[in-house]
Structures are given as structure tokens and as C-alpha cells.
C-alpha positions in Angstrom: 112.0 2.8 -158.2 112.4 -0.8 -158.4 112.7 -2.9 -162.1 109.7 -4.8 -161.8 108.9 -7.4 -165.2 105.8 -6.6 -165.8 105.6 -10.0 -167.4 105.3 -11.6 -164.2 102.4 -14.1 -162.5 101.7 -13.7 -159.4 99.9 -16.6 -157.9 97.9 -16.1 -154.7 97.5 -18.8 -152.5 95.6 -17.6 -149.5 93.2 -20.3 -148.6 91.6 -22.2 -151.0 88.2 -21.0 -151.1 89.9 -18.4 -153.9 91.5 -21.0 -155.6 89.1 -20.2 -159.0 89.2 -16.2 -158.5 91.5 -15.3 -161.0 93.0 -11.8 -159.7 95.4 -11.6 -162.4 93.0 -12.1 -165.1 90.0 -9.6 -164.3 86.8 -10.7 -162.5 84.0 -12.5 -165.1 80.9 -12.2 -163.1 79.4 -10.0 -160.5 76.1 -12.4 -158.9 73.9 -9.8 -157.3 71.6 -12.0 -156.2 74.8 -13.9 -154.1 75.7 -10.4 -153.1 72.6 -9.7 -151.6 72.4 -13.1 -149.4 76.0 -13.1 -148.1 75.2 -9.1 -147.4 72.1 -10.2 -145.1 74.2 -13.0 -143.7 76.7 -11.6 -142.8 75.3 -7.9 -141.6 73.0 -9.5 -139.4 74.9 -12.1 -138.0 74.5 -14.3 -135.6 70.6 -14.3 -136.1 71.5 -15.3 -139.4 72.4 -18.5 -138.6 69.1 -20.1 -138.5 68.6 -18.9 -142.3 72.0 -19.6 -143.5 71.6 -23.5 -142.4 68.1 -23.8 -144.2 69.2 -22.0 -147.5 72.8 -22.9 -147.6 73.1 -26.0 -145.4 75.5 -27.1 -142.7 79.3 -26.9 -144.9 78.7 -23.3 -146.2 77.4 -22.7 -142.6 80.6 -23.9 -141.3 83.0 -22.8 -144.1 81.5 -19.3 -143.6 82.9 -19.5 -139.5 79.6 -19.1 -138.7 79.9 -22.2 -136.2 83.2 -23.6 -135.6 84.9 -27.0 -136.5 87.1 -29.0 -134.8 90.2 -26.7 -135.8 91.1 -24.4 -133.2 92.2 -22.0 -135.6 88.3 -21.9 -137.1 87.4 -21.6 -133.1 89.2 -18.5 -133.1 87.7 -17.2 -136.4 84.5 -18.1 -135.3 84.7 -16.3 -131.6 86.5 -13.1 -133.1 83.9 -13.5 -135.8 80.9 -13.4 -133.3 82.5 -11.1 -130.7 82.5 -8.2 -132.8 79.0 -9.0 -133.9 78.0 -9.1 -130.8 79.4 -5.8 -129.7 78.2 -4.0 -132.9 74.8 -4.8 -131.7 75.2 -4.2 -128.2 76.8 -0.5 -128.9 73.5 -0.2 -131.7 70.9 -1.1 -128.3 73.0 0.7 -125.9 72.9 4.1 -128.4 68.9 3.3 -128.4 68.3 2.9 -124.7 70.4 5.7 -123.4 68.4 8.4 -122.1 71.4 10.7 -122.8 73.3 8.9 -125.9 76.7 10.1 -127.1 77.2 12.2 -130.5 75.8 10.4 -133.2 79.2 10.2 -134.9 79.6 7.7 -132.2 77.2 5.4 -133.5 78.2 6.6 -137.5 81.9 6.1 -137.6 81.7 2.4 -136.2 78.5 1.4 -138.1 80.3 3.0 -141.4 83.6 0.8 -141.1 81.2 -2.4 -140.1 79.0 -2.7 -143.3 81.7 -1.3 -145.3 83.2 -4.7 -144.1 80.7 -6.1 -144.8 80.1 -5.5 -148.3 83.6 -6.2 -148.7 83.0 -9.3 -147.8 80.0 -10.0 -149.8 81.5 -8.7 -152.8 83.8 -11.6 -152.5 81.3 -14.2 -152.5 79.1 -12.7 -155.3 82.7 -13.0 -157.6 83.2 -16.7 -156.7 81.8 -19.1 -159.9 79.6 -21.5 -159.1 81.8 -24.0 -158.7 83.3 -23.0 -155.8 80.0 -22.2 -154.5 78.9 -25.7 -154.8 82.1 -27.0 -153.4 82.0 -24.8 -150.3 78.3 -26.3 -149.7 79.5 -30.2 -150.7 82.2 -30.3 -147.8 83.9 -28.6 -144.5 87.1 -27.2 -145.8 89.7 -26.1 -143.1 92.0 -23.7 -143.5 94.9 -26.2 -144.0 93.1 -28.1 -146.4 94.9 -29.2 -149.2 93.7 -29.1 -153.0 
């Protein structure tokens, strides 16, 4: 097995958005009542869009990749994003309106690995301090911002 010192850092730089997550250091604060919204956001998306501009506002709406900016890599984000909302919902109404419908496990396995995605995701945003929060509602950030 490799020596590893187990005195060492490791900084993450992934995108700033985490920049006040400190991983090393343990996790402070667990908002349920953020984990709950970015849940229902982000489940439900794209009808949540509506909801997410009145409560959050047009930055987080966009910092989110729930619409796209003028970067093409947030274009991409965004239309991967939405594609595989849209096709979780379509396979949920196709499993509905089939006279005949597949096995259930069908419609269990992929709706399973969705919201477990989707809580992973939530659980992000309801570790973030409010500080971040409020600076991903003051401004756009792209995903080559700098600090």
C-alpha cells in the first residue's frame, strides 16, 4: 500500500460555488428547510422554474442551469440538465398510459437512481452557509469564474 502523510490538505477546487464547504474539516450545518426546496426544485424540474424565479430570483435560477447563460459550456449543462428531465417524465406518462406497461422494475430502477440524484444534489445545497447562498442569488457565476 502506498505511504500516504496523513498530515496532508487537500484542497478542492471544483467550481466555486464549494469554495466555503469545507470537506476536510467536517460539515457545520445541515438546513432542512434548503434541503427541502432544492429537493422540490430540482425533482420536479422544469415546472419548477416558474417557482424557483419568484422564490429565488433570476442568478440562483441561472447558477442552478436551470436556464442557460451565454457560456456554451452552461448551454450544455442546461440541455443535458433538461433532457434527462424531460425523459424521466415522459417514461413516468408513457408507464401510465400504456394499456400493457412493462414490469414495474422498469419504472422502479430508473425512478430509484433519479431521486437518489436528486437528493444528492439537495444535500449539497442544504450544507452550503448562507453566504454562499446569498452570493449565488447576488450574481451569475460561470463555471470559469474566478474568485
Amino acid at each position: 500500500s502506498a505511504n500516504i502523510d496523513s498530515n496532508a490538505r487537500y484542497e478542492f477546487h471544483r467550481v466555486p460555488t464549494m469554495r466555503n464547504l469545507k470537506v476536510s474539516e467536517g460539515i457545520d450545518v445541515f438546513n432542512i428547510e434548503k434541503f427541502i426546496k432544492h429537493l422540490v426544485y430540482h425533482s420536479c424540474y422544469p415546472l419548477t422554474i416558474p417557482l424557483v424565479i419568484l422564490v429565488e430570483g433570476w442568478n440562483r435560477t441561472y447558477n442552478l442551469a436551470f436556464l442557460p447563460t451565454y457560456e456554451a459550456a452552461t448551454c450544455k449543462i442546461f440541455i443535458v440538465q433538461l433532457s434527462m428531465a424531460l425523459l424521466f417524465w415522459a417514461m413516468i406518462a408513457c408507464q401510465a398510459l400504456n394499456d400493457d406497461p412493462p414490469d414495474t422494475i422498469f419504472l422502479v430502477i430508473p425512478t430509484a437512481l433519479y431521486f437518489t440524484h436528486k437528493l444528492m444534489i439537495a444535500s449539497k445545497y442544504a450544507v452550503l452557509d448562507d453566504g454562499t447562498h446569498e452570493w449565488l442569488g447576488s450574481t451569475v457565476v460561470g463555471l470559469h469564474s474566478a474568485e
